[in-house]
BAROTOR-162796 format. One record per residue (C-alpha): residue number from 1; residue in one letter; x, y negated, z negated. Coordinates in Angstrom, 2 decimals. Layout:
<pts>
seq NUM type A east X north Y up Z
...
</pts>
This chain:
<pts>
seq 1 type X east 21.13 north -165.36 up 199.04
seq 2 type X east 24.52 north -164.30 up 198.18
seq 3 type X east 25.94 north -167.71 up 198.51
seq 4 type X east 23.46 north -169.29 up 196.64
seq 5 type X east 24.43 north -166.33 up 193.40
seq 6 type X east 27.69 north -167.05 up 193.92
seq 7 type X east 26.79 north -171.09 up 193.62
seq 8 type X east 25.09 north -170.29 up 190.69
seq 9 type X east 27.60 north -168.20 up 189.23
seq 10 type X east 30.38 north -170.54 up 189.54
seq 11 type X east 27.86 north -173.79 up 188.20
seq 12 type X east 27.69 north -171.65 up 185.16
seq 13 type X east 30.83 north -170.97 up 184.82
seq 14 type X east 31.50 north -174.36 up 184.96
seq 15 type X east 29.16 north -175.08 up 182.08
seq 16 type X east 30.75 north -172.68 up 180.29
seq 17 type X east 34.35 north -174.14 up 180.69
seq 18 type X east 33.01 north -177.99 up 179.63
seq 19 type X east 31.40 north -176.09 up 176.53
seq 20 type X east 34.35 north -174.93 up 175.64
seq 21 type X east 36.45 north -178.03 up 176.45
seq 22 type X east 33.68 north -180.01 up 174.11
seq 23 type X east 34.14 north -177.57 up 171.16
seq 24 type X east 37.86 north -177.72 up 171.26
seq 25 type X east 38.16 north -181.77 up 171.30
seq 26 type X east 39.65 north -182.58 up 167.73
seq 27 type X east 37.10 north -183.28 up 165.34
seq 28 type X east 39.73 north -186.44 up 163.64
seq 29 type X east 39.19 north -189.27 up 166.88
seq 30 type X east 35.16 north -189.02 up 165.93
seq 31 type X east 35.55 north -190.02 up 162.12
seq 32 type X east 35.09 north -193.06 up 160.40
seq 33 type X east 36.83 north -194.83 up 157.56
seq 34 type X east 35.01 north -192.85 up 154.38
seq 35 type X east 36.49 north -192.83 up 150.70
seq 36 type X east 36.38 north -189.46 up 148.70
seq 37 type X east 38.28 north -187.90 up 146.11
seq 38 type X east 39.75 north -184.32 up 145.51
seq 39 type X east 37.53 north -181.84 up 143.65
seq 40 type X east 40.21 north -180.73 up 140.58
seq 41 type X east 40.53 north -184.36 up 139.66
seq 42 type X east 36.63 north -184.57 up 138.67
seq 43 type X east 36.58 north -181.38 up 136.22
seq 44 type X east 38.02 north -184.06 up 133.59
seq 45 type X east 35.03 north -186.65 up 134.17
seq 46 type X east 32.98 north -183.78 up 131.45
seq 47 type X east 30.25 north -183.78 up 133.89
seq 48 type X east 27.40 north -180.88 up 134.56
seq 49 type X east 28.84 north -180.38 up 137.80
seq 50 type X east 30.71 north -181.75 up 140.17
seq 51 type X east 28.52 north -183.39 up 142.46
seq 52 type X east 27.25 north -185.37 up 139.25
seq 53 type X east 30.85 north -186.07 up 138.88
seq 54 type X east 31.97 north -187.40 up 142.64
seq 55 type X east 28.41 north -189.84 up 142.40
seq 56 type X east 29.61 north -191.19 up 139.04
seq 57 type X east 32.42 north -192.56 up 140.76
seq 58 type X east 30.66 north -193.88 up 143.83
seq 59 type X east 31.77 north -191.26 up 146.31
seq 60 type X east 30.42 north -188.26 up 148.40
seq 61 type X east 33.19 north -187.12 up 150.24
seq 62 type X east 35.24 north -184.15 up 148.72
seq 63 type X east 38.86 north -182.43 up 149.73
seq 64 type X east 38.34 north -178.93 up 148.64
seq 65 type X east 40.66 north -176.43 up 147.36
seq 66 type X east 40.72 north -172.90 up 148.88
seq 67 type X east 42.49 north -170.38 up 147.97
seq 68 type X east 43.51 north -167.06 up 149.37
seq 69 type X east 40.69 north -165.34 up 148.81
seq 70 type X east 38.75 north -168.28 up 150.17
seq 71 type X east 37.51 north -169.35 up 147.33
seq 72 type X east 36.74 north -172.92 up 146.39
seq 73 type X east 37.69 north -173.20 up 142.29
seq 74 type X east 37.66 north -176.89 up 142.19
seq 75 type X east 33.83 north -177.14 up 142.93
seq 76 type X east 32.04 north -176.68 up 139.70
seq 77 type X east 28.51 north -176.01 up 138.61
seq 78 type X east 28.65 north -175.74 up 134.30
seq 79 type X east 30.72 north -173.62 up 133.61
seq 80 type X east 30.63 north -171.38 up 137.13
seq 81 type X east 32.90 north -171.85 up 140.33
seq 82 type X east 30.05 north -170.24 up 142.80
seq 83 type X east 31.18 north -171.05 up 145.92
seq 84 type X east 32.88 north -169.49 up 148.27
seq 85 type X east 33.95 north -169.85 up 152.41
seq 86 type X east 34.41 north -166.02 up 153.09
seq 87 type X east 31.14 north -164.99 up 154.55
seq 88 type X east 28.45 north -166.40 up 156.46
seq 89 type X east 26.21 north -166.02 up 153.66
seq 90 type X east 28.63 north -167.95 up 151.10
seq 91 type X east 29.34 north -170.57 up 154.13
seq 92 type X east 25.77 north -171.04 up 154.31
seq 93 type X east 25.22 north -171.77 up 150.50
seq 94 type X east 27.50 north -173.67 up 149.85
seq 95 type X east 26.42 north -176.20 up 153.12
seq 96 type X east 22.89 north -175.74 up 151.38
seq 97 type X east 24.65 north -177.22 up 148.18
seq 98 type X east 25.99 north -180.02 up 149.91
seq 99 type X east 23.01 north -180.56 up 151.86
seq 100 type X east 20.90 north -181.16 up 148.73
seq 101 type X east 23.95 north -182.95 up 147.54
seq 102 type X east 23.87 north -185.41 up 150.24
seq 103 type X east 27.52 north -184.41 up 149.44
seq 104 type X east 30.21 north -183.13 up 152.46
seq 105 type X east 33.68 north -182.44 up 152.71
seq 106 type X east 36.41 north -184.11 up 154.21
seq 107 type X east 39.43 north -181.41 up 153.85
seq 108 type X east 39.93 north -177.71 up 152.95
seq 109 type X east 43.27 north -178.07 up 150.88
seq 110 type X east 45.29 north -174.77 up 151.57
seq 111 type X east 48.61 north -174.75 up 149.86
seq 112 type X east 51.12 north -172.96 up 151.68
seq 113 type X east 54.12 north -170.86 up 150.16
seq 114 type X east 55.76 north -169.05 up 153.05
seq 115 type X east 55.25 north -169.93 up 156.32
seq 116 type X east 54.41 north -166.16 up 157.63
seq 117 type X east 52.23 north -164.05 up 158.93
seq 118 type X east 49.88 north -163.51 up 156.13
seq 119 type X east 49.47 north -167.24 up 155.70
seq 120 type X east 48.73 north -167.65 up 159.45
seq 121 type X east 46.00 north -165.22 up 159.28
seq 122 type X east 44.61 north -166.91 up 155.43
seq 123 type X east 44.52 north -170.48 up 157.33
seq 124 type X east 42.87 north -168.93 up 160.54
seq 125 type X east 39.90 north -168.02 up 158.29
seq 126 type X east 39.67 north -170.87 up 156.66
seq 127 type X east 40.11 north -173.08 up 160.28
seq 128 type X east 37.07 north -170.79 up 161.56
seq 129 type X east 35.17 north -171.47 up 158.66
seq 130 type X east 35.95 north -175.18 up 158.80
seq 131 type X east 34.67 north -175.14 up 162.37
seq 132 type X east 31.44 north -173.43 up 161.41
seq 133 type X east 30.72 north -176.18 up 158.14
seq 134 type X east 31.94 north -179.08 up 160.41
seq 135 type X east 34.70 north -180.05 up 158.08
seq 136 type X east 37.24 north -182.03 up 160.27
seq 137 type X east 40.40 north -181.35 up 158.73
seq 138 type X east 42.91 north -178.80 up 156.84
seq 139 type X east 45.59 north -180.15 up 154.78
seq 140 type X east 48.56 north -177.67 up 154.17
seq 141 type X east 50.95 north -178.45 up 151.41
seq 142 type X east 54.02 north -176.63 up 152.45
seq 143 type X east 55.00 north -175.37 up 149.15
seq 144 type X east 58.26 north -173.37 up 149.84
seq 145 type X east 61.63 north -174.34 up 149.57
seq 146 type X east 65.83 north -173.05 up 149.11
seq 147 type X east 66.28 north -174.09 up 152.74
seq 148 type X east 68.85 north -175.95 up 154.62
seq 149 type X east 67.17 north -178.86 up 156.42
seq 150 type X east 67.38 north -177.25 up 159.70
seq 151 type X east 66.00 north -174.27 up 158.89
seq 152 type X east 63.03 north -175.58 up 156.78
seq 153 type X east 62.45 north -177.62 up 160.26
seq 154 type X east 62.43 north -174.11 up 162.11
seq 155 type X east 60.72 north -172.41 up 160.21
seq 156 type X east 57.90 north -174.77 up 159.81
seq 157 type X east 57.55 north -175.87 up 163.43
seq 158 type X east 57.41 north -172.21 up 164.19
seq 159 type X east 54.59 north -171.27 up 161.32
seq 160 type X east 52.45 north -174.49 up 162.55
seq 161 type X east 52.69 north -173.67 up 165.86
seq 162 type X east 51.12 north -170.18 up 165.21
seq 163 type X east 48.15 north -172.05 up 164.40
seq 164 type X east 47.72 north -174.58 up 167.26
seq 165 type X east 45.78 north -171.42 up 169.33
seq 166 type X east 42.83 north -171.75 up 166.51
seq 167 type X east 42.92 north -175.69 up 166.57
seq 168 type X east 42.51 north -175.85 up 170.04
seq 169 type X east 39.64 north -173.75 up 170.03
seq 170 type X east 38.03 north -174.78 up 167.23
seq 171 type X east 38.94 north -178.44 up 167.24
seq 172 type X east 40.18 north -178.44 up 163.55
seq 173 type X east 42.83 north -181.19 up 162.63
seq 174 type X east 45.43 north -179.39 up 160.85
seq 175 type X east 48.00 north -181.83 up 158.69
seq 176 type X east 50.39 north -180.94 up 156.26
seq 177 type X east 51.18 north -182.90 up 153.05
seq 178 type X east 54.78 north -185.07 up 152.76
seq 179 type X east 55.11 north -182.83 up 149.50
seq 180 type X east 58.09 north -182.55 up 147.37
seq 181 type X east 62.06 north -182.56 up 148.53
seq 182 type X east 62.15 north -182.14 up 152.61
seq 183 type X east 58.40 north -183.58 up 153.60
seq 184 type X east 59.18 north -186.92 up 151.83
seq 185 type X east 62.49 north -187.83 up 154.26
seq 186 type X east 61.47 north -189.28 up 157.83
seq 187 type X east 64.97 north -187.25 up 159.28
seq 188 type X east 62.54 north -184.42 up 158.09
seq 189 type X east 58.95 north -184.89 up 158.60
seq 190 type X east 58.94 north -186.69 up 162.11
seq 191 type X east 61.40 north -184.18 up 164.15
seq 192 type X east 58.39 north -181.29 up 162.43
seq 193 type X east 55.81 north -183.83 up 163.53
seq 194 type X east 57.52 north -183.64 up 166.73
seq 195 type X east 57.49 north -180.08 up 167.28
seq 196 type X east 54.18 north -179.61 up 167.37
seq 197 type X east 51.13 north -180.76 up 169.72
seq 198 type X east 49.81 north -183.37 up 167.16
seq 199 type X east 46.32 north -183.38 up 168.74
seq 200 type X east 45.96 north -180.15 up 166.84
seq 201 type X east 48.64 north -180.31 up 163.79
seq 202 type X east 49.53 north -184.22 up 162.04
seq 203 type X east 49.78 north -185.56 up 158.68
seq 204 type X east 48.62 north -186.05 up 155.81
seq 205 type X east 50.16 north -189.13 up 154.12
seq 206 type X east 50.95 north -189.59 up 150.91
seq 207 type X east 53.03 north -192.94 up 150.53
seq 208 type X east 53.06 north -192.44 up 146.64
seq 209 type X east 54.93 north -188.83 up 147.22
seq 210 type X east 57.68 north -191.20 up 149.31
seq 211 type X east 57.44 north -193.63 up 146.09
seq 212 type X east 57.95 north -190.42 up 143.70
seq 213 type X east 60.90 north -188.76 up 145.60
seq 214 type X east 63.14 north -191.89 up 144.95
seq 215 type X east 62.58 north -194.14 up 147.73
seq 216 type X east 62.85 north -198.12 up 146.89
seq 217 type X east 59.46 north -199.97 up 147.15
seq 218 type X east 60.48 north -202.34 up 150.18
seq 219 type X east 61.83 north -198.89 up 152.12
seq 220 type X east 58.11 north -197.67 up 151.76
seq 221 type X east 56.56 north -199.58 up 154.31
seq 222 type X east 59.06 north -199.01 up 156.95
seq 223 type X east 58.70 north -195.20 up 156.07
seq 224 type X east 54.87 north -195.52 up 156.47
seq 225 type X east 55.28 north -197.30 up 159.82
seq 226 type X east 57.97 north -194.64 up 161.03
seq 227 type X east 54.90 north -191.63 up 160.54
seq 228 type X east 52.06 north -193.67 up 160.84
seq 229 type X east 51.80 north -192.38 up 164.72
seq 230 type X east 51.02 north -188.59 up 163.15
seq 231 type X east 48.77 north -189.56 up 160.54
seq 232 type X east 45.70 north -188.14 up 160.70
seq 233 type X east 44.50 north -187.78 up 156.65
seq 234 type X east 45.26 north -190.02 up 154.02
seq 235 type X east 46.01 north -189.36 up 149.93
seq 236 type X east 45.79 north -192.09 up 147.58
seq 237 type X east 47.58 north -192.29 up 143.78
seq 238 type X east 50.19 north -195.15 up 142.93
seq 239 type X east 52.68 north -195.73 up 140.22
seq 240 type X east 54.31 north -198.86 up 138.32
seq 241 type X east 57.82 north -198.40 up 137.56
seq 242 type X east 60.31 north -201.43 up 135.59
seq 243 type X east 61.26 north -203.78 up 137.55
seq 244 type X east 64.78 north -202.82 up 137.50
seq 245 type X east 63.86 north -199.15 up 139.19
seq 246 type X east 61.29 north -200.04 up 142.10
seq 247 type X east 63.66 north -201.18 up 144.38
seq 248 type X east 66.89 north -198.59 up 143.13
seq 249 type X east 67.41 north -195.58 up 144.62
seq 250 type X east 65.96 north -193.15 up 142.19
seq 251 type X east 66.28 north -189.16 up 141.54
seq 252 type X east 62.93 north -187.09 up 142.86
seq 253 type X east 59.88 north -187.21 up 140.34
seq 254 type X east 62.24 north -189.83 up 137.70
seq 255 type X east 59.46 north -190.54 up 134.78
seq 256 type X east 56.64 north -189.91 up 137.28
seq 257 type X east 54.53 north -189.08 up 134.71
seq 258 type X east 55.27 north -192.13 up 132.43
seq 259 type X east 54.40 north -194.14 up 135.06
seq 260 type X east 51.86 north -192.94 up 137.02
seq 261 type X east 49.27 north -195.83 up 137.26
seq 262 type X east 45.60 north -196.42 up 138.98
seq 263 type X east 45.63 north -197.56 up 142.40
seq 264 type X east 44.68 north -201.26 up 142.17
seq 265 type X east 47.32 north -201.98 up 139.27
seq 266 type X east 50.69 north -199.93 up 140.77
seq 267 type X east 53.34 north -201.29 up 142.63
seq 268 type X east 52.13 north -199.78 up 146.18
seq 269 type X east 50.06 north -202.36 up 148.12
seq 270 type X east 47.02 north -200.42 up 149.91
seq 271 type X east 45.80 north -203.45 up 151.60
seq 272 type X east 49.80 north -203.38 up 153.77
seq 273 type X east 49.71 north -199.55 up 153.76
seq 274 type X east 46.10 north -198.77 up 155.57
seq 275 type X east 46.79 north -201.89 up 158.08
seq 276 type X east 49.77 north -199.90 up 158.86
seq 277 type X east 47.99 north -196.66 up 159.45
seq 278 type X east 45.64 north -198.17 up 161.11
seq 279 type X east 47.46 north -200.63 up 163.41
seq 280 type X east 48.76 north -196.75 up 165.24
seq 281 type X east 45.46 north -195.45 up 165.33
seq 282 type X east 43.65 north -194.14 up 162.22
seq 283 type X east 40.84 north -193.65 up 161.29
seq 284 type X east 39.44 north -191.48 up 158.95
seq 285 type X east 38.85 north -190.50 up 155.34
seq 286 type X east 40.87 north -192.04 up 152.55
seq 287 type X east 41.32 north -189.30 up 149.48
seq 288 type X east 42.42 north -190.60 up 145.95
seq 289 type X east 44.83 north -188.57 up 143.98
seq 290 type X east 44.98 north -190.44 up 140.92
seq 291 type X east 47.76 north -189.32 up 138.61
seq 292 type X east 47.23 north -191.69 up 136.09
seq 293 type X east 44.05 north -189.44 up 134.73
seq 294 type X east 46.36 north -187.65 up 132.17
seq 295 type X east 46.31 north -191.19 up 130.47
seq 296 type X east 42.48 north -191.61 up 130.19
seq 297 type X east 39.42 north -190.02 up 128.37
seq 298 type X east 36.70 north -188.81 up 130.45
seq 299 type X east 35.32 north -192.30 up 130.46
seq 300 type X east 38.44 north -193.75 up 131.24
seq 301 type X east 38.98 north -191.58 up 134.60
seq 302 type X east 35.28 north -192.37 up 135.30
seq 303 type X east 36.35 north -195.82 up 135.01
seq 304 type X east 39.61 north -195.66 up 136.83
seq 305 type X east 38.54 north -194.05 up 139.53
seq 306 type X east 35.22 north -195.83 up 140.13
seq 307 type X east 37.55 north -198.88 up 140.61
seq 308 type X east 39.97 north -196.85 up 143.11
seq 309 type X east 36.87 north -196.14 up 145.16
seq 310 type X east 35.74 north -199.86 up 144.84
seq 311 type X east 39.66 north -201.17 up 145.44
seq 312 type X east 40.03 north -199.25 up 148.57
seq 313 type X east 36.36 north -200.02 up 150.25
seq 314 type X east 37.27 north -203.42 up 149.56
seq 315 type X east 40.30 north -203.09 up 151.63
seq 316 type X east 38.98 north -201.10 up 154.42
seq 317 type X east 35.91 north -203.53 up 154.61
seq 318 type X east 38.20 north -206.76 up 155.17
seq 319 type X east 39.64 north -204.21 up 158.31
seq 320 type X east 37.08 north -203.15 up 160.22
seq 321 type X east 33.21 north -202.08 up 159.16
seq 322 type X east 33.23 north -198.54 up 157.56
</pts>
């Protein structure tokens, strides 16, 4: 009799263990190719709400801001911002939203300005929460700067390696942005990238941010091929500079604004870009971060990025079936 308890004991503990080893296999191998869009870009489509304005444009897949008190401004309802990820009760509402939607998200977008001890703890709610709503990933800008390159490095590996205790358990992908001055040099981003267990903290790409900080148009492909093995979310906004200054070493940000164009018509070609990404592995959702709105009516960026979303399913459907 006490054999057989201690059989069952140990078959359940067993159970237990391949429970846990299920819930803390990354959520990022299982997706598909998918299109969305970021919630603060729709606010300017002058629709009822946002959900109105992702299905103008043909998509249902949102990246979601969330700030520090877990709140998500960027998903509007008139003139309210009513949802929230703090609580099980605001968790729950908002997936009741979605639900009735047909509506989910692809990221939580948490922008990060000091890699301490208070962020850990903000981006450990908001990984818990993202296990609980089934969002796959959590996209970190890592907003903070006035560092030499080694100690930006340090200091980053260190802060994302805090985290890699709540991916593992939860199965969250965590990715941070190639934002601004350090993330947009490979001599920067890949020895980060390889600091960390990548299973549980990649990157979020952003070949227009490389395009933006200076780098010539031919370098860009070589750049996306150099991260393309850490990629694990994908942003999506292009620009069209002279022809004299796209392949020119330029300063960071030079007439970005002037020049920021829709995806289809920039100088960036997609179609080379996602091959690459996907040639080491990708797969997953495809976010467009059109800076060119500033340029358009509410029409116009209803037009614009209706044809983003068409461009890039048109791309990912000549590469495999979505």
């Amino acid at each position: 009799m006490r054999m057989r308890t201690l059989m069952l004991a140990g078959l359940t503990g067993l159970a237990g263990l391949a429970s846990l080893a299920s819930a803390a296999e990354p959520m990022y191998p299982k997706l598909k190719w998918d299109v969305g869009i970021r919630d603060v870009y729709l606010g300017g489509l002058k629709k009822p709400d946002v959900w109105t304005a992702a299905k103008a444009i043909g998509v249902r897949r949102l990246e979601c801001v969330v700030d520090k008190e877990l709140s998500c401004p960027g998903l509007f309802e008139g003139g309210e911002q009513p949802y929230r990820i703090d609580t099980p009760e605001s968790r729950s509402k908002l997936m009741k939203a979605l639900k009735d939607h047909d509506m989910s998200i692809s990221c939580l977008c948490a922008v990060i300005s000091a890699p301490d001890a208070d962020h850990v703890k903000w981006i450990t709610r908001v990984v818990e929460a993202c296990s609980e709503m089934k969002v796959p990933v959590v996209m970190m800008p890592l907003g903070y700067g006035g560092k030499s390159d080694e100690a930006y490095i340090a200091e980053s590996v260190g802060f994302l390696n805090d985290l890699v205790a709540v991916a593992k358990r939860t199965g969250v992908q965590l990715t941070i942005e190639n934002l601004g001055r350090y993330l947009n040099r490979e001599e920067i981003v890949v020895p980060i990238m390889k600091g960390v267990p990548t299973d549980q903290v990649g990157l979020a790409n952003d070949i227009c941010n490389m395009y933006w900080y200076g780098h010539p148009i031919d370098k860009l492909y070589d750049l996306a091929k150099a991260v393309a093995p850490y990629v694990r979310y994908v942003h999506v906004k292009n620009i069209k500079y002279p022809e004299d200054k796209k392949n020119v070493q330029r300063k960071p940000g030079w007439e970005y604004g002037k020049y920021a164009e829709p995806v289809r018509t920039g100088d960036i070609d997609f179609a080379r870009i996602l091959r690459i990404y996907s040639d080491a592995g990708f797969k997953g959702d495809v976010t467009i971060e059109d800076d060119s709105k500033g340029k358009f009516d509410a029409k116009g960026q209803e037009r614009v990025f209706s044809e983003d979303v068409k461009l890039l399913r048109e791309i990912i459907a000549k590469m495999t079936p979505m």
